[in-house]
BAFI-3210 file (N, C-alpha, C; in Angstrom, 3 decimals, decimal comma, padded with zeros to 6 digits):
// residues 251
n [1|2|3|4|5|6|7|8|9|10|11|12|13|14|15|16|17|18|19|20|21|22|23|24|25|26|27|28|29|30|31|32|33|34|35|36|37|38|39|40|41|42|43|44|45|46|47|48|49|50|51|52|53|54|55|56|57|58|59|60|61|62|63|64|65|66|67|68|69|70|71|72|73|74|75|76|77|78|79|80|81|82|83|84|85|86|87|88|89|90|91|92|93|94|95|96|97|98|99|100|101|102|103|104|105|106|107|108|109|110|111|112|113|114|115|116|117|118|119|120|121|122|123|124|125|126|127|128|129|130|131|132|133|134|135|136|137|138|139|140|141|142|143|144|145|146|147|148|149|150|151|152|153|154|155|156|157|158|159|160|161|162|163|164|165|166|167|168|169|170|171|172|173|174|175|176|177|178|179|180|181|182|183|184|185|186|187|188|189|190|191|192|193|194|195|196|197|198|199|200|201|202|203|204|205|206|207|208|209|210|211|212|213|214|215|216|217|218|219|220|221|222|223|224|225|226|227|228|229|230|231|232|233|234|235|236|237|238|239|240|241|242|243|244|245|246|247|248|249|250|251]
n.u [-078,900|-076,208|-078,662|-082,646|-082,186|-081,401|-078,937|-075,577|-075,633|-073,263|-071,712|-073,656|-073,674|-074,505|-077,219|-078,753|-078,299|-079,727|-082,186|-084,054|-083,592|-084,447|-087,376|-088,074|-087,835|-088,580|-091,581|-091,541|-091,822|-094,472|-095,750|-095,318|-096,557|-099,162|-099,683|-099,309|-101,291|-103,852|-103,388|-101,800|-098,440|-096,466|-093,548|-091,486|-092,025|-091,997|-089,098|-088,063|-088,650|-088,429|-085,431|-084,869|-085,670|-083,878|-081,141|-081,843|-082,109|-079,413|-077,362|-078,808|-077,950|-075,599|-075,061|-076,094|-074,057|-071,632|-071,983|-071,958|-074,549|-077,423|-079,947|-082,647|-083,228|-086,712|-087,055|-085,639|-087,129|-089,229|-088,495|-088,082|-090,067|-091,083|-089,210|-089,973|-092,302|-091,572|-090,722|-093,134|-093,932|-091,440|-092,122|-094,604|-093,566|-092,003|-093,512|-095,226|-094,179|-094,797|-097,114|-100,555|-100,291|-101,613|-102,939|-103,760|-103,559|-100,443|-099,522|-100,523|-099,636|-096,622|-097,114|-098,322|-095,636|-093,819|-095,109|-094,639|-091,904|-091,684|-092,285|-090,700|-088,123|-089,179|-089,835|-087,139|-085,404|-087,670|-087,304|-084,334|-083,365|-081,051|-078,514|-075,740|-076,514|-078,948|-079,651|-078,679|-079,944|-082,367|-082,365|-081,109|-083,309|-085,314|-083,788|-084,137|-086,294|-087,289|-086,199|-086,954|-089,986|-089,522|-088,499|-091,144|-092,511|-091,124|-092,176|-094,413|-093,722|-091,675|-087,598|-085,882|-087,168|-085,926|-083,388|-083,692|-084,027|-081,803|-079,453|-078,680|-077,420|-075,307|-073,542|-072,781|-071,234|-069,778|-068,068|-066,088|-064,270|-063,494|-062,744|-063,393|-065,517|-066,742|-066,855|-068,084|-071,627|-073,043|-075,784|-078,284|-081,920|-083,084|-082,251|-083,157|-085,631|-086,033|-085,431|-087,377|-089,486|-089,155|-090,121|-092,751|-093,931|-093,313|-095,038|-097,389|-097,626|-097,601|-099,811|-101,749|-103,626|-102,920|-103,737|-101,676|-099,692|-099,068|-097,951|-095,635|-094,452|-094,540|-093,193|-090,748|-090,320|-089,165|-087,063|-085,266|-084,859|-083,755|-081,516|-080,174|-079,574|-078,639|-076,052|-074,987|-074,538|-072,295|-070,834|-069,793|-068,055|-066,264|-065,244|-064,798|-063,015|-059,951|-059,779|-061,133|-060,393|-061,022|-060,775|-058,804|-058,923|-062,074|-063,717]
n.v [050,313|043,490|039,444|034,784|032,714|030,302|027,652|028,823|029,314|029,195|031,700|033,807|035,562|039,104|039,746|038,300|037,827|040,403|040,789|039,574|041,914|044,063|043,742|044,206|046,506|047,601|047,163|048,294|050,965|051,152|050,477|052,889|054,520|053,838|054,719|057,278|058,059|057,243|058,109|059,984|061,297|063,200|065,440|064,522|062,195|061,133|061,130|060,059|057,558|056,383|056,824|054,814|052,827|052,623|052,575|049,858|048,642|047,883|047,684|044,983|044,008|044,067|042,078|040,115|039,758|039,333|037,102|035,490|034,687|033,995|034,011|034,976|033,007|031,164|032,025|034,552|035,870|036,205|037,554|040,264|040,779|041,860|043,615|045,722|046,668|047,611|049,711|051,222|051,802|053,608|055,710|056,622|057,106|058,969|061,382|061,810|063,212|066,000|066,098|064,879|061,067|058,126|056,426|054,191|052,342|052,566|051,541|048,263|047,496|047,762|045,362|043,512|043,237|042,896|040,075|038,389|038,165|035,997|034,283|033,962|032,563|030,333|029,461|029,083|027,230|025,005|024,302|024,075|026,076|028,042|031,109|032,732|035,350|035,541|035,282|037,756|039,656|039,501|040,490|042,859|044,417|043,918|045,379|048,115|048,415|048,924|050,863|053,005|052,902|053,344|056,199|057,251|056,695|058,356|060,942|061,383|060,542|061,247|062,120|059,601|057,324|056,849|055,662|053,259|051,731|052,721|051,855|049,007|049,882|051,483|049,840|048,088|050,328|050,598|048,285|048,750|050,168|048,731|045,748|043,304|043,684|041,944|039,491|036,256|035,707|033,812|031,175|032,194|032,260|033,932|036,239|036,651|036,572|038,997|040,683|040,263|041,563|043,980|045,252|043,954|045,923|048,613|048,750|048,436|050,303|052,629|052,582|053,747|052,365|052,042|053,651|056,590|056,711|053,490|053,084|054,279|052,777|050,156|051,087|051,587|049,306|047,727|049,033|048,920|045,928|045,726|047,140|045,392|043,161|043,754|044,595|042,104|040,699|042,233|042,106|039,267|039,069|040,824|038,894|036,816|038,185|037,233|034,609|033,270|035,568|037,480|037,253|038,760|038,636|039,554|041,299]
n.w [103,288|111,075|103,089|103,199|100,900|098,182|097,142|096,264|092,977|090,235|088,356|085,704|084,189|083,878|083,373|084,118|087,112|087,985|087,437|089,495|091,542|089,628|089,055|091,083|092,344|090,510|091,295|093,743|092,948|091,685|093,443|095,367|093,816|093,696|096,335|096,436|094,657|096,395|099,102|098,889|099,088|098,814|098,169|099,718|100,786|098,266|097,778|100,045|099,387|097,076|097,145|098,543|097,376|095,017|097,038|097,639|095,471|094,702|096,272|096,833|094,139|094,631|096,432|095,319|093,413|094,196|096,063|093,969|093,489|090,796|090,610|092,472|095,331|096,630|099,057|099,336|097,195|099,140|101,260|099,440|098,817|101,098|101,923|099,984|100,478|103,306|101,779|101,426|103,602|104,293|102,745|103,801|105,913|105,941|104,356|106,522|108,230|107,077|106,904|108,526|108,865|107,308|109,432|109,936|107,232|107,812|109,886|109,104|106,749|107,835|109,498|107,482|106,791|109,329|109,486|107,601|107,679|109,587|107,431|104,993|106,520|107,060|104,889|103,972|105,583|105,248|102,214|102,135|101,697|102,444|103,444|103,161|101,742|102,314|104,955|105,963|103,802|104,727|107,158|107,129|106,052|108,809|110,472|108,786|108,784|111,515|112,366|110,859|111,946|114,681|114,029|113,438|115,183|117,103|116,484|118,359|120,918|121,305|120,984|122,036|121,298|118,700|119,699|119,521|116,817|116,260|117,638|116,877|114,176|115,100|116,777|114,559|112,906|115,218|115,125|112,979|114,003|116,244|115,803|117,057|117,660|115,609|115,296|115,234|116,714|119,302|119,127|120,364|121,122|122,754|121,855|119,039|120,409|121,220|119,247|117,360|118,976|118,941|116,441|116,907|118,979|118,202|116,528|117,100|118,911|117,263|116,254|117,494|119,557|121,905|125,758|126,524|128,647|128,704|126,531|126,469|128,554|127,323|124,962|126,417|128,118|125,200|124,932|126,511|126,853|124,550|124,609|127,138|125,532|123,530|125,291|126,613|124,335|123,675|125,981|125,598|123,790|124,378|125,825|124,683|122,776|122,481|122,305|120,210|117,392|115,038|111,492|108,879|106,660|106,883|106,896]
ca.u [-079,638|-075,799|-079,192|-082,610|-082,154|-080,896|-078,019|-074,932|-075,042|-072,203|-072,606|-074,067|-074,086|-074,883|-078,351|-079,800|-078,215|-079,814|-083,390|-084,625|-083,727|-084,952|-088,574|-088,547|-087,328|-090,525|-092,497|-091,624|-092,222|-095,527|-096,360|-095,362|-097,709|-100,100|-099,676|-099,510|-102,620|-104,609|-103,391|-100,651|-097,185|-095,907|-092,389|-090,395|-092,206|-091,767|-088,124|-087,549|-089,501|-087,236|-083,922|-084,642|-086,231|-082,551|-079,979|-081,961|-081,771|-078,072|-077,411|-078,945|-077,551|-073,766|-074,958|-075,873|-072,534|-070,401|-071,614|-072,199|-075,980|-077,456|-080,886|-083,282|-084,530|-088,090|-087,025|-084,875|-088,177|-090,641|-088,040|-087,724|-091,549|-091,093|-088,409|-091,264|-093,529|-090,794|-090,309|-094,137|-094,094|-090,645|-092,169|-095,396|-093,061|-091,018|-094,518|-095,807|-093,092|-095,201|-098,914|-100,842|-100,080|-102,632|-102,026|-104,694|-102,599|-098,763|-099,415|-101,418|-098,634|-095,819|-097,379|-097,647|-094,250|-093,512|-095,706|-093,651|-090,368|-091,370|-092,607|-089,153|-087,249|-089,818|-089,579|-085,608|-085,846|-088,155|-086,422|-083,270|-082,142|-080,324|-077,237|-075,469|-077,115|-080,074|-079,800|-077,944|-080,999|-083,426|-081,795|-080,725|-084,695|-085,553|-082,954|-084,208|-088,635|-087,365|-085,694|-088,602|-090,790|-088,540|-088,858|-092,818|-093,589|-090,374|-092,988|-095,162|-093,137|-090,307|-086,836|-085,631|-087,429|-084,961|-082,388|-084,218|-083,731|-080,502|-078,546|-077,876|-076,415|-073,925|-073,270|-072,089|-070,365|-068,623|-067,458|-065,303|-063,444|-063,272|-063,259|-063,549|-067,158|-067,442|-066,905|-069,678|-071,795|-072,889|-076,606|-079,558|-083,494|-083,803|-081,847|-084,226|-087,006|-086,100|-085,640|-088,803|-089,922|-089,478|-091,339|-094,053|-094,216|-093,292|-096,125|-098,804|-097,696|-098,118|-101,312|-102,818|-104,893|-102,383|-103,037|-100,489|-098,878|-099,108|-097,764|-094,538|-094,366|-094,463|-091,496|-089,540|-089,255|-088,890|-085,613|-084,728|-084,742|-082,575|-080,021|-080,061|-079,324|-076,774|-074,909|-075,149|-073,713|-070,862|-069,848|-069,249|-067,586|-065,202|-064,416|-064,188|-061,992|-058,869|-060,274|-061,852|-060,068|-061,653|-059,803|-057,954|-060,113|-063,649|-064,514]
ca.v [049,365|042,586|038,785|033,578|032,174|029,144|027,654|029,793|028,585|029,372|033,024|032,946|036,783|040,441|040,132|036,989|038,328|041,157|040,222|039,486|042,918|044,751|043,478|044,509|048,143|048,591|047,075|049,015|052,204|051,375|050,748|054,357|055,100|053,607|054,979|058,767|058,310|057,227|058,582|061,016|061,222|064,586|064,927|063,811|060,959|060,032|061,191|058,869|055,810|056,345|056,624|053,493|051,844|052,574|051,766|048,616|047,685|048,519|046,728|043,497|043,573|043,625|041,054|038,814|039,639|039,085|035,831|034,643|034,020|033,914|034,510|034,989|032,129|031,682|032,854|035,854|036,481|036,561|038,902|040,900|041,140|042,573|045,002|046,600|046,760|048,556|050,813|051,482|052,287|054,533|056,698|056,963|058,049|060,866|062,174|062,016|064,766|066,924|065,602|063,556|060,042|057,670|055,355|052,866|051,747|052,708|049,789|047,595|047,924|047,798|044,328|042,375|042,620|041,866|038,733|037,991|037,993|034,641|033,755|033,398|032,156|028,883|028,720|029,046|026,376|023,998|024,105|023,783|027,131|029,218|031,244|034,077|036,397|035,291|035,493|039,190|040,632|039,364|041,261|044,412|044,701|043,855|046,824|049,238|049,060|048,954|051,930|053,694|052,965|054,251|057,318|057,323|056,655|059,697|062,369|061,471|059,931|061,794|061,137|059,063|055,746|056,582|054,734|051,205|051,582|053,232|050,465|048,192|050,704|052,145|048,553|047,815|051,480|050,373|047,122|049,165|050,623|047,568|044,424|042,477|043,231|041,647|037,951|035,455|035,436|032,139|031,410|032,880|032,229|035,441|037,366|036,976|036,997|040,418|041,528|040,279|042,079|045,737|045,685|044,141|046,796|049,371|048,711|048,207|051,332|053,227|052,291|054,698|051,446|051,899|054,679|057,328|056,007|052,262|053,577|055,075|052,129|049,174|051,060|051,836|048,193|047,296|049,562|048,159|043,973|045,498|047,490|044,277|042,140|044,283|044,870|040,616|040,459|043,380|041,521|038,175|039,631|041,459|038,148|036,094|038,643|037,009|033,219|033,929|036,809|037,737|037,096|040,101|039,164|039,163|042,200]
ca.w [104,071|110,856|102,662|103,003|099,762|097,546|096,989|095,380|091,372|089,548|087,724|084,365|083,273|084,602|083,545|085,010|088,510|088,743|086,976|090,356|091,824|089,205|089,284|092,836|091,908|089,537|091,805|094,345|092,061|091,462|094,640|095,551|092,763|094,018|097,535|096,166|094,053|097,328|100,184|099,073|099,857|098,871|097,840|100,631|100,773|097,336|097,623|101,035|098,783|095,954|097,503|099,786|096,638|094,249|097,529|098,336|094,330|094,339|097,131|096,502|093,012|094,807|096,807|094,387|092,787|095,170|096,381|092,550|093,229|089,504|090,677|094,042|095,451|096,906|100,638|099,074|096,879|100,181|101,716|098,571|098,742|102,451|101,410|098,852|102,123|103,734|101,052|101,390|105,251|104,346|101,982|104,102|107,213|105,336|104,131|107,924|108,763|106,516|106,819|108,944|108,355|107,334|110,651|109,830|106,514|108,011|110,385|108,071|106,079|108,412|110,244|106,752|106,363|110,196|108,971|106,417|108,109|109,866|106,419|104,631|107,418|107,004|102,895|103,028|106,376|104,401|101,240|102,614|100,659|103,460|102,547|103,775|101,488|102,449|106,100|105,373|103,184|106,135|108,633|107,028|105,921|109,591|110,842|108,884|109,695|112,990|112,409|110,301|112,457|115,769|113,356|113,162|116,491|118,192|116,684|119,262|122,062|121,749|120,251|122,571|120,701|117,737|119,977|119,331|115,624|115,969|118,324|115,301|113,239|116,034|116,922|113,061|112,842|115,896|114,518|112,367|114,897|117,143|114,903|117,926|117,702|114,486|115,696|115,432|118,359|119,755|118,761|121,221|121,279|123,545|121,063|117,747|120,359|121,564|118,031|116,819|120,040|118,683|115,179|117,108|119,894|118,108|115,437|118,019|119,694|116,407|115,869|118,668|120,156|123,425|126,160|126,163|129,658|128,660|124,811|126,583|129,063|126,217|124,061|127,061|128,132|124,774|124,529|127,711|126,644|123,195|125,413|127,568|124,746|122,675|126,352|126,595|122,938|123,750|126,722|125,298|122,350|124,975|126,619|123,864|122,099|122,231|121,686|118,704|116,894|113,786|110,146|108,672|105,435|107,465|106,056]
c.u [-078,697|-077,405|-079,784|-082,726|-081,341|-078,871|-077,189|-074,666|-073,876|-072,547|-072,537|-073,960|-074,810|-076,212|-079,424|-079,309|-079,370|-081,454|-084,826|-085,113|-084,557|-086,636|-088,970|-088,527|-088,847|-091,737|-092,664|-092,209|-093,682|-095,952|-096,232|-096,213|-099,003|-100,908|-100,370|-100,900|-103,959|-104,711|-102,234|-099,577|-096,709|-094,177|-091,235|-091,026|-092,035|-090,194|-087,378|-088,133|-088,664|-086,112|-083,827|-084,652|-084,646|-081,806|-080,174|-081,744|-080,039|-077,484|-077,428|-078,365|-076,047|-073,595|-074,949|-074,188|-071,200|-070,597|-071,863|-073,544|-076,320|-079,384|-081,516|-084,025|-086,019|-088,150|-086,725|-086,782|-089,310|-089,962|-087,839|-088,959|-091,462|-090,380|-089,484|-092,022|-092,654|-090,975|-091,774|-094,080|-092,914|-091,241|-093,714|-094,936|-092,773|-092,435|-095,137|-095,241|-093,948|-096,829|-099,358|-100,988|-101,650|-102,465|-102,656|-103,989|-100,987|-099,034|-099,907|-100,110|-097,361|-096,058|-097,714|-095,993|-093,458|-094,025|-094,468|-092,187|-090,648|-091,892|-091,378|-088,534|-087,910|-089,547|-087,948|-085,355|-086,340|-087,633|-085,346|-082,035|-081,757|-079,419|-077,402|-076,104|-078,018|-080,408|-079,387|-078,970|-082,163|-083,191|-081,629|-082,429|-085,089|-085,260|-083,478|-085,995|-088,434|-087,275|-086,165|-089,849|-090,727|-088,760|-090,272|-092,898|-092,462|-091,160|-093,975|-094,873|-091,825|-088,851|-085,916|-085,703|-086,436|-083,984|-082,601|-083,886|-082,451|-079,505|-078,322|-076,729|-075,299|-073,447|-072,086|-070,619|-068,823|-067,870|-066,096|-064,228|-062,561|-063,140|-063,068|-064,884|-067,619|-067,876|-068,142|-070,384|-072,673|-075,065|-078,064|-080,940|-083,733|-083,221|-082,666|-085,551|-087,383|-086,264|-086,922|-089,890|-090,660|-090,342|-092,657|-094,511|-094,486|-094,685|-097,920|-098,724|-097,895|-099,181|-102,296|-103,829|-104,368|-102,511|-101,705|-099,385|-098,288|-098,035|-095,877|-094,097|-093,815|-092,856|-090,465|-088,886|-088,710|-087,228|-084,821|-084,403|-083,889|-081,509|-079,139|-079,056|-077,941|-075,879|-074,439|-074,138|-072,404|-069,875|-069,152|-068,357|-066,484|-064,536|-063,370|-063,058|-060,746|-058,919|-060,756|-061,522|-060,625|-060,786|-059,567|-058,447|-061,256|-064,069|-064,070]
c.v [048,334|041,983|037,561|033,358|030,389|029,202|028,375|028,971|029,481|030,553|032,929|034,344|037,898|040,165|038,902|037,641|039,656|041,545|040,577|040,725|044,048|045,118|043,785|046,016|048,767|048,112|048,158|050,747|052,198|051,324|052,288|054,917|054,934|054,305|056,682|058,488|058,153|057,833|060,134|061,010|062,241|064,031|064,632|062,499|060,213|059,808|060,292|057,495|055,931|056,053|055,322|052,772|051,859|051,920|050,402|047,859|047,722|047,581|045,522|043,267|043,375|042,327|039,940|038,644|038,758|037,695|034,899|034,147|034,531|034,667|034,359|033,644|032,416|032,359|033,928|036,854|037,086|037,928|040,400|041,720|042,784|043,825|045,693|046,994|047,878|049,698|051,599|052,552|053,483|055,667|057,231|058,124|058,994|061,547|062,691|063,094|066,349|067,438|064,533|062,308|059,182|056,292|054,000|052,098|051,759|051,270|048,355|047,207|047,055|046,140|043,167|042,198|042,320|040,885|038,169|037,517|036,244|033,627|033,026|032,618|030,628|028,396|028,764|027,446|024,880|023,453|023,942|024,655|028,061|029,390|032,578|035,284|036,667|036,084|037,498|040,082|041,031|040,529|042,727|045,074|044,910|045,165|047,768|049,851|049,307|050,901|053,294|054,223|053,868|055,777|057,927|058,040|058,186|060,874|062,356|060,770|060,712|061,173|059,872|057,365|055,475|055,408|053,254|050,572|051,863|052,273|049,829|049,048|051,203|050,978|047,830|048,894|051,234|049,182|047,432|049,248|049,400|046,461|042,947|042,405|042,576|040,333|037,757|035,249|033,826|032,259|031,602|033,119|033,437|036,427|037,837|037,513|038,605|041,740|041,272|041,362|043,754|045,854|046,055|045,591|048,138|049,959|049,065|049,500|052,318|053,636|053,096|053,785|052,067|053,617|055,365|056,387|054,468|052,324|052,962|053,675|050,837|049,424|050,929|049,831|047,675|047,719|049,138|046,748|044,581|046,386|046,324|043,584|042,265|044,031|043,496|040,458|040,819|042,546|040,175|038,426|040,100|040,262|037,246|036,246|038,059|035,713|033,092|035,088|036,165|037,543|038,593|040,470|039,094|040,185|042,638]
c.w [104,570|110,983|102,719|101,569|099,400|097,659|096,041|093,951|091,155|088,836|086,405|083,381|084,139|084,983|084,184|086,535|088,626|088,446|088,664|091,073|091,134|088,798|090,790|092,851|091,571|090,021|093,359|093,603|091,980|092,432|095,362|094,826|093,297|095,692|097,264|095,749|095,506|098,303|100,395|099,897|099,796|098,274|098,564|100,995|099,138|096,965|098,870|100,128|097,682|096,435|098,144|098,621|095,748|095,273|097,630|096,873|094,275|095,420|096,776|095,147|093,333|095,456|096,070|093,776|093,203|095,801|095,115|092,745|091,375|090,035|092,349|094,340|096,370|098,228|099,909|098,558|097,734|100,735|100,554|098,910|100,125|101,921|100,814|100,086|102,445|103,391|101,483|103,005|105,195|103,796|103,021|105,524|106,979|105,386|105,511|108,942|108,080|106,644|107,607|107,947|108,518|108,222|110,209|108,661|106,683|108,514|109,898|107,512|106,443|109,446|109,063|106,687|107,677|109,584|108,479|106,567|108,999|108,620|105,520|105,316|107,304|105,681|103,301|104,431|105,499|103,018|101,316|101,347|101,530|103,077|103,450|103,493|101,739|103,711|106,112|105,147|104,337|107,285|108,347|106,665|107,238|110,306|110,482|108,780|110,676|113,188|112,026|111,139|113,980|115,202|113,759|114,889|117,754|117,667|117,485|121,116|122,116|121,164|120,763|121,900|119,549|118,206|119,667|118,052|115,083|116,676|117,311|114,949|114,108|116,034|115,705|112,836|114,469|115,511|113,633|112,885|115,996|116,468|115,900|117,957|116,435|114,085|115,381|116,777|118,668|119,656|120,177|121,062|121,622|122,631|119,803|118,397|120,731|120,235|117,659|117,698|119,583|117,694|115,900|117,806|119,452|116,676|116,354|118,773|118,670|115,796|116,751|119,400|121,744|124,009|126,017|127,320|129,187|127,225|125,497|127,577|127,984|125,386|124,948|127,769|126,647|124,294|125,439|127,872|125,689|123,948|126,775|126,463|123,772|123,965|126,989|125,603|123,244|124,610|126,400|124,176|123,076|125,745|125,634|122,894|121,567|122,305|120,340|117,904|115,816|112,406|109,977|107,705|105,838|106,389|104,291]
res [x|x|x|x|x|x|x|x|x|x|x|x|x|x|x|x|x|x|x|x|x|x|x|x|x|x|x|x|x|x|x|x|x|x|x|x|x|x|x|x|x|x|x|x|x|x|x|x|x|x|x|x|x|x|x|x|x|x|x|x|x|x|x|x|x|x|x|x|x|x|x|x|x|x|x|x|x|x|x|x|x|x|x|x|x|x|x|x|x|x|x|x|x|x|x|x|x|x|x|x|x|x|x|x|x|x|x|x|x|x|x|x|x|x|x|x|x|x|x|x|x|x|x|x|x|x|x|x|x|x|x|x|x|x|x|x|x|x|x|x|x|x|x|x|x|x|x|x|x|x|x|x|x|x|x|x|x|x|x|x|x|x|x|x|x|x|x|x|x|x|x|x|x|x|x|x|x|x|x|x|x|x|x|x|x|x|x|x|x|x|x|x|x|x|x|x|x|x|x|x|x|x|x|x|x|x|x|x|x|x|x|x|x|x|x|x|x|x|x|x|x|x|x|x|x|x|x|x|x|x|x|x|x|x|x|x|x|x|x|x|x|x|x|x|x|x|x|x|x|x|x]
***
C-alpha cells in the first residue's frame, strides 16, 4: 500500500509501537468475518482482504518505526478506521470477479470511508497533530480505494478506468527512475480537489444510479482532470528540476 497523526514521542519499546496496528489487523479480520457470514466472499475475496489486511499491518508497523511514533494518534486512528473500510470494499471486489457483488453495500462501504478521509484531515488540523506519517498513511489509503474501485467499476466499463487508479502508482514507480520526480511539489487546491474528485465519481458511478452513457461520460472526464493534473505536476517537476534537486538521502 505519495501516513495524520501526533506528534513523534520518543520510542518506548516494540510493543507499544505497534499496539495500534495490531488492533486494526483483528479488526479488520473480523470484519471480513463478518462480511463472509452475510454476504459471502468466497476465497479470493477473503484471500484479497487478508493480504491487504497483513501488508497494510506491516507497513504501518515500519512506519511507526521508522519515524519513532510510540503510538497512533486520533487522526492516524480515524484513518486506520478507513483503512479497515478499505480492506472491506477490497475483499468484496476480489469476490466480485467470481460472484455478483453486493453493490448496495460495496458503495455504502466504499463512501464511509470517502467520508472519513475529510474526517482525519480535520482531527489531525484541530489538534494540531500532523506529521509525515500521518499525511503518508492518508494518502497511500486514498491511492489504493481509488484503485479498488478503478478495479470494480473496469468489469463493466471496460479496462481503461484501471488507468485512474493506476496513475499514482506509475507516477511513484517512475520516481525511481527519475528522482527528479520526487521533489516537493508546490501546494494546489485543484490538486486534492481533483483527487477527492475520483473516489467520489468513481463511487457514484459504481452504484448503477448513472445511465450507461452518462456512467462512461462522468469517469472519462474524471480521468481526464487526473491526467491533467499529474501532466501539471510532471511539468513543474521538469522545470524545476535543476532549482530544487532532490537530496541523495530523500529516499
Amino acid at each position: 500500500m505519495p501516513f495524520d497523526g501526533g506528534p513523534v514521542p520518543a520510542r518506548v519499546g516494540a510493543s507499544a509501537e505497534v499496539d495500534g496496528p495490531t488492533v486494526g489487523l483483528a479488526i479488520q479480520f473480523v470484519l471480513l468475518a463478518a462480511l463472509s457470514a452475510t454476504v459471502g466472499l468466497g476465497p479470493a475475496g477473503w484471500l484479497a482482504g487478508s493480504a491487504y489486511a497483513v501488508v497494510t499491518w506491516l507497513l504501518l508497523v515500519r512506519g511507526m518505526r521508522r519515524s519513532g511514533a510510540r503510538m497512533l494518534g486520533a487522526a492516524n486512528q480515524v484513518t486506520l478506521a478507513r483503512a479497515t473500510l478499505v480492506g472491506g470494499v477490497t475483499a468484496l471486489v476480489a469476490a466480485s470477479f467470481w460472484s455478483p457483488a453486493p453493490v448496495g453495500l460495496l458503495v455504502a462501504v466504499a463512501g464511509v470511508a470517502l467520508a472519513l478521509d475529510w474526517v482525519d484531515g480535520q482531527v489531525a488540523r484541530r489538534t494540531g497533530t500532523t506529521s509525515t506519517l500521518g499525511a503518508r498513511f492518508d494518502m497511500e489509503v486514498d491511492a489504493f480505494l481509488i484503485l479498488v474501485l478503478s478495479a470494480y467499476l473496469a468489469q463493466s466499463l471496460g479496462p481503461w478506468v484501471l488507468a485512474i487508479g493506476a496513475l499514482r502508482y506509475v507516477f511513484v514507480a517512475a520516481a525511481w527512475a527519475l528522482p527528479w520526480l520526487d521533489a516537493a511539489l508546490p501546494h494546489r487546491f485543484s490538486r486534492k480537489t481533483v483527487a477527492a474528485m475520483q473516489g467520489i465519481v468513481l463511487a457514484v458511478a459504481s452504484s448503477g444510479v448513472l445511465p450507461g452513457p452518462l456512467a462512461y461520460a462522468s469517469v472519462g472526464l474524471a480521468l481526464a482532470l487526473l491526467c491533467w493534473s499529474f501532466g501539471r505536476d510532471v511539468g513543474w517537476l521538469w522545470r524545476a528540476r535543476h532549482r530544487y534537486p532532490v537530496p541523495t538521502t530523500a529516499r
